[in-house]
C-alpha positions in Angstrom: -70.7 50.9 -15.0 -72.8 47.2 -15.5 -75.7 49.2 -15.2 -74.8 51.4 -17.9 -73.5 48.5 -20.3 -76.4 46.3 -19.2 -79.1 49.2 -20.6 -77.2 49.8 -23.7 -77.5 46.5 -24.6 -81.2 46.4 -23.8 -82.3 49.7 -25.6 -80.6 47.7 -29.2 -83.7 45.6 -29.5 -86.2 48.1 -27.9 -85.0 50.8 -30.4 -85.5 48.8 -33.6 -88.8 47.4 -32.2 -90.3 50.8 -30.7 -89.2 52.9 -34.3 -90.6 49.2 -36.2 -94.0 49.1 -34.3 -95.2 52.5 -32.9 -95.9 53.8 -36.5 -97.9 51.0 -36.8 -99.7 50.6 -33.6 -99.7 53.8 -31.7 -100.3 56.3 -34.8 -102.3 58.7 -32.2 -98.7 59.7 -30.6 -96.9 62.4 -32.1 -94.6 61.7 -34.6 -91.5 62.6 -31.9 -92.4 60.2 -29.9 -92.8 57.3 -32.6 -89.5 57.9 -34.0 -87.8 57.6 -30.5 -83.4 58.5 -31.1 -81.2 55.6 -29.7 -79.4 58.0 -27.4 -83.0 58.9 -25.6 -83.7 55.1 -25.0 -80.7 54.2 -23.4 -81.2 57.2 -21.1 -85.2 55.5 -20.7 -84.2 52.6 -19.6 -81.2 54.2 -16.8 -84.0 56.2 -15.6 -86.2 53.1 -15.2 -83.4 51.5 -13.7 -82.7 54.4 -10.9 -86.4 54.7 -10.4 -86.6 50.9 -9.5 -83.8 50.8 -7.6 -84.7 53.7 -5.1 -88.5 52.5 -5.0 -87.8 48.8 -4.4 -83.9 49.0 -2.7 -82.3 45.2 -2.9 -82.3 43.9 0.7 -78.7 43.0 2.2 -78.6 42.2 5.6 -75.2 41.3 7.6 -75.2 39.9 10.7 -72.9 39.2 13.1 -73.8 36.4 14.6 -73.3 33.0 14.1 -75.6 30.0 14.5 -74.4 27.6 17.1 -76.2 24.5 15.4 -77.3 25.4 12.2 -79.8 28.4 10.8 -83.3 25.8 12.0 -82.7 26.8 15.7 -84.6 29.6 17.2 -83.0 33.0 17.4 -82.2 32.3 21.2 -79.7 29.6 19.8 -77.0 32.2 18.5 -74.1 33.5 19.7 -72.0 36.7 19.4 -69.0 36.2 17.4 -67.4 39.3 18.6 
C-alpha cells in the first residue's frame, strides 16, 4: 500500500510539470499525450515501479549462521547456530 501512496504523491508534481512543459517542449507529440490525465500518471509511475522491481529484485539474504569472532574472519570461522 506504501508503494501506492508513495507514487501518488510523486505523479502531483510530474502531472503539473509534464501538462506545464510538453506543450512547450515536445509540440511533435500528439496532443493526447501532452495533456497526460492525473489518473494515467499515477498508473505510469506503478508500472515503472513493478517493472523496476521485477528487473532489479532488492537483495535480502538470511543466514543462519553466526560469526564466532566478528564478520572480518574468513568464512571457515562460523558456526551453525542450529
Amino acid at each position: 500500500m506504501g508503494l501506492v501512496f508513495k507514487n501518488i504523491f510523486l505523479a502531483i508534481p510530474f502531472y503539473f510539470l509534464w501538462n506545464w512543459l510538453a506543450p512547450l517542449y515536445f509540440t511533435s507529440l500528439p496532443l493526447a499525450a501532452q495533456q497526460i490525465p492525473f489518473i494515467h500518471c499515477i498508473g505510469l509511475l506503478l508500472l515503472l515501479a513493478i517493472v523496476r522491481s521485477a528487473v532489479m529484485p532488492t537483495q535480502s539474504i538470511f543466514t543462519k549462521f553466526k560469526w564466532k569472532n566478528g564478520p572480518h574472519n574468513k568464512f571457515k570461522d562460523f558456526i551453525d547456530v542450529n
